[in-house]
C-alpha distance (Angstrom), angle and dihedral (degrees) to the residues before:
residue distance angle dihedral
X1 . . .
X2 3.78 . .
X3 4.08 91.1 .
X4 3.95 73.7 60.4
X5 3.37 95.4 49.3
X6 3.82 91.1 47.6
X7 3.88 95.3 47.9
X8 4.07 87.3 54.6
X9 3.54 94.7 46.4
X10 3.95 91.9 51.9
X11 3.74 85.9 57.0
X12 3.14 97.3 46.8
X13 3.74 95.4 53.8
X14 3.89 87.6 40.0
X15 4.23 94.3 63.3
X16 3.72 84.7 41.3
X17 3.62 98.9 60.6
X18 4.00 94.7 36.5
X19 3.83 94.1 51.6
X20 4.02 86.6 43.5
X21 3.74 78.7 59.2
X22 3.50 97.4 49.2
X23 3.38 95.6 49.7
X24 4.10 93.1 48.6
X25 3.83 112.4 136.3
X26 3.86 111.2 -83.1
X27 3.60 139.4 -174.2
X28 3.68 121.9 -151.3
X29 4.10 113.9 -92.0
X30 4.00 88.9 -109.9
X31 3.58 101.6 24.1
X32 3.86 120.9 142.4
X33 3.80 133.6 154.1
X34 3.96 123.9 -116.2
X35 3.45 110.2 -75.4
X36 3.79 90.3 -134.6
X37 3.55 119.7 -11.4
X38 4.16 136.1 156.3
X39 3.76 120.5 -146.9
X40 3.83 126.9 178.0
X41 3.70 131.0 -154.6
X42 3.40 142.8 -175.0
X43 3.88 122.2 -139.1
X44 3.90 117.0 -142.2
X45 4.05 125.9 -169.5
X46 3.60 116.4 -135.7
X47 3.88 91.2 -93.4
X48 4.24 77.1 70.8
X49 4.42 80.9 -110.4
X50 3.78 107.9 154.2
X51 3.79 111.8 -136.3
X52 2.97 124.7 172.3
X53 4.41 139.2 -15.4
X54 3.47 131.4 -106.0
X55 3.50 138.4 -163.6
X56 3.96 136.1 -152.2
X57 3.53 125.2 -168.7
X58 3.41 138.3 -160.4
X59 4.16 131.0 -163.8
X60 3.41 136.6 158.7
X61 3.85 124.0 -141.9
X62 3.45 148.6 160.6
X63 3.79 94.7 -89.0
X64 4.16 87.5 50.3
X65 3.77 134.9 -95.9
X66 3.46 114.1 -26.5
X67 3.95 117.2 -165.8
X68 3.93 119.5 -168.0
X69 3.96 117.5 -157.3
X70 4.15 100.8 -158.5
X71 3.85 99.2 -161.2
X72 3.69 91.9 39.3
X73 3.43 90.2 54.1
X74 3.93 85.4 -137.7
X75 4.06 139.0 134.7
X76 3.92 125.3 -176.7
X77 3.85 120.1 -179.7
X78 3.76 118.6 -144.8
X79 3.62 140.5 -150.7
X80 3.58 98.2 -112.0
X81 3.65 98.8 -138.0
X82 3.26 102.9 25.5
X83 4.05 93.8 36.1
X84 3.94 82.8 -151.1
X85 3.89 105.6 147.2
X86 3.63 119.0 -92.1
X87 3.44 114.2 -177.2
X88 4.57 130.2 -40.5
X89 3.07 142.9 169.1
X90 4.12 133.5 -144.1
X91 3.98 135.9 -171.4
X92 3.68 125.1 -145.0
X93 3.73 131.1 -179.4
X94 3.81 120.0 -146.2
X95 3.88 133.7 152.8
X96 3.80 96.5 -12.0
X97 3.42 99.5 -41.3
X98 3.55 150.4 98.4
X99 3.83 124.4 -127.0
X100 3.46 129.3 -152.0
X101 3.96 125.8 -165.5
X102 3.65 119.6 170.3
X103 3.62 120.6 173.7
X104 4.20 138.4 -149.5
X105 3.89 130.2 -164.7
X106 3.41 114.7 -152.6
X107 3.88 116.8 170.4
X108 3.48 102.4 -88.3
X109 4.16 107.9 19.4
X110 3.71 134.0 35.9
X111 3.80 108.9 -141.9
X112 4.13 132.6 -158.7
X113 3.45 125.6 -159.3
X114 3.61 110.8 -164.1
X115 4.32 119.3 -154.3
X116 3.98 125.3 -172.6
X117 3.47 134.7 -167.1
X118 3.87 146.5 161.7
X119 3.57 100.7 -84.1
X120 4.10 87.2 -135.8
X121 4.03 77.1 57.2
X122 3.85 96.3 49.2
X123 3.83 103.4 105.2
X124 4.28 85.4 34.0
X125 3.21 103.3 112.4
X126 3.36 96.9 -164.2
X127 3.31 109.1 34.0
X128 3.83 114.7 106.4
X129 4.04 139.9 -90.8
X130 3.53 116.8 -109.0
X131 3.83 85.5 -165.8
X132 3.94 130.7 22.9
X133 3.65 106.6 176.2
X134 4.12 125.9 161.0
X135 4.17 116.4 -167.1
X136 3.55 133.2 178.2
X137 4.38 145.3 -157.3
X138 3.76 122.4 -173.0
X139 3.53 106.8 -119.0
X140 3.40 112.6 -97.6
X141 3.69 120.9 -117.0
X142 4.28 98.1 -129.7
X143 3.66 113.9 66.8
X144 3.52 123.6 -64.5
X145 4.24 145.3 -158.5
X146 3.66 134.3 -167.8
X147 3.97 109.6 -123.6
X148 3.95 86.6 -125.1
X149 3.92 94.8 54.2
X150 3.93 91.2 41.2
X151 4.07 99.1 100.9
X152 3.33 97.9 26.6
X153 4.01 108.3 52.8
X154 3.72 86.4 44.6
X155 3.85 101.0 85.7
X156 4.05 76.7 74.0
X157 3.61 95.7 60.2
X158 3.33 127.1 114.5
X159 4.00 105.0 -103.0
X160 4.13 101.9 178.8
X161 4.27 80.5 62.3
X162 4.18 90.4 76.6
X163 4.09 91.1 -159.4
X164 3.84 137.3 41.9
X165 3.47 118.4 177.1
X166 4.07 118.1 -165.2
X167 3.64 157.6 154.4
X168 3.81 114.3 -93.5
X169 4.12 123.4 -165.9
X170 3.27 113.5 -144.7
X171 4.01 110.2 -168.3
X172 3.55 98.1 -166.9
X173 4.15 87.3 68.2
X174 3.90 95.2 24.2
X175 4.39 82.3 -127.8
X176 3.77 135.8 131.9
X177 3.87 107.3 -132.7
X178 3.73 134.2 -157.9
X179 3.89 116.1 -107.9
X180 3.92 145.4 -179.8
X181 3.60 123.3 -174.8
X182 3.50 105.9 -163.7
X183 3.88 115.6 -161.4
X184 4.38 114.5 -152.3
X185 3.53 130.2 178.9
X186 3.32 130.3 -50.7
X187 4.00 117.3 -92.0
X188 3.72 145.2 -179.4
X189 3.81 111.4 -99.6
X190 3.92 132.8 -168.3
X191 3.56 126.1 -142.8
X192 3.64 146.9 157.1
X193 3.65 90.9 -101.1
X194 4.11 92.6 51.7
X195 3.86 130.9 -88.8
X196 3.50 126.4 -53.4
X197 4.41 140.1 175.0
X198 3.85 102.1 -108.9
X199 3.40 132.1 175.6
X200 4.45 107.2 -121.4
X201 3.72 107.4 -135.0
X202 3.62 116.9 -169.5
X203 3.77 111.9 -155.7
X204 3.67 110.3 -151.0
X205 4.23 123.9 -158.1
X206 3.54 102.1 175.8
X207 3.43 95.2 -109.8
X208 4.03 99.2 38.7
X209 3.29 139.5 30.1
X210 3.38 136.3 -141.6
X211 3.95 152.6 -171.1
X212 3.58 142.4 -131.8
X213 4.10 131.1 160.2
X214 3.61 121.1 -160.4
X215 3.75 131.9 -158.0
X216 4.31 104.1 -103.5
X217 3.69 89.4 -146.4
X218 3.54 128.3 73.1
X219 3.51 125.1 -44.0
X220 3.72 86.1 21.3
X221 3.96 85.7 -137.5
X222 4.20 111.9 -165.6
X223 3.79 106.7 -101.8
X224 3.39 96.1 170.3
X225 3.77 146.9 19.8
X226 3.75 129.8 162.2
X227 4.05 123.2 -168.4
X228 3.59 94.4 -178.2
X229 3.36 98.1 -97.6
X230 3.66 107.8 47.5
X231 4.15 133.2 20.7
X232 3.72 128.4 -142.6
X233 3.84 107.4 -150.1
X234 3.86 120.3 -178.5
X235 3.78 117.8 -120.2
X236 3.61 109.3 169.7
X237 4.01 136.9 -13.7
């Protein structure tokens, strides 16, 4: 009985890891981002109230692909063949003050160095930190994503592999997380910009889901993407 027992436990842990491999993170054989490329969106509450623009921009350098995120106040740089983060930086506001986390890949650790000021003192240049902090995570050894890269390196996934399952770094926290992008049919979608065939991706963090469409033609731009509270919809690019 427990030689049983043993046997069906192997197997179990045997389709586990091969469909964990299956489902490893995977860009498409010729994928590549836009080279430089401007797309607009408006944000909507979930009383479907516009408030307020944003813009995402892509451009390709020497250093890599660097993508901008305007109301985020955030920049990542990517590899760009590998779109494996480089380095980024992101602003938040909270309690009076203004937050600065810039990030650095090296090859084997992922590091966050964390700046605070008054926000009165944010554009001061000289005035001081209130906090100077540096952290840092070994790299782990699945495949990983930067939180600020997430929605926008995505329209070069691979979308005929219907899950990826990942490591995301999320700078705010200085953590790895757990995630599963799961890819579903294609659908008709609505928005400001017209209708398009996208491809519904459901972004699942263990504790939240949620939801991004992307354009099923080529470049596969984001058209939509809904956090619960707020939704991105594509109006021009």
């Amino acid at each position: 009985m427990k030689e049983i027992i043993i046997i069906l436990l192997t197997i179990i842990v045997m389709i586990f890891t091969m469909n964990a491999g299956e489902n490893t993170l995977k860009f498409a054989e010729d994928h590549a981002l836009p080279e430089h490329d401007t797309l607009f969106y408006g944000l909507y509450d979930a009383s479907d109230i516009k408030l307020i623009e944003t813009i995402i921009v892509y451009d390709l350098t020497e250093e890599g692909v660097w993508i901008t995120d305007f109301i985020n106040e955030s920049e990542i740089l990517l590899d760009a063949v590998t779109l494996k983060p480089i380095s980024g930086s992101k602003m938040f506001h909270n309690a009076g003050q203004a937050i600065i986390i810039g990030t650095l890949v090296t090859e084997d650790s992922i590091y966050a160095h964390l700046l605070a000021k008054n926000e009165k003192d944010a554009a001061d240049s000289t005035a001081p930190f209130q906090h100077n902090e540096t952290r840092s995570l070994p790299i782990p050894k699945s495949a990983f994503l930067h939180n600020d890269q997430l929605l926008y390196s995505f329209p070069a996934i691979d979308f005929t592999q219907k899950r990826h399952d990942f490591k995301l770094f999320v700078p705010a926290s200085v953590s790895f997380i757990d995630v599963a992008a799961i890819i579903g049919k294609p659908e008709k979608i609505t928005t400001p910009a017209g209708e398009f065939e996208a491809y519904p991706v459901t972004f699942d963090f263990g504790t939240v889901k949620q939801k991004a469409w992307y354009e099923l033609e080529e470049p596969n731009r984001m058209l939509i993407y809904d956090n619960g509270t707020l939704q991105y919809r594509f109006e021009k690019g």
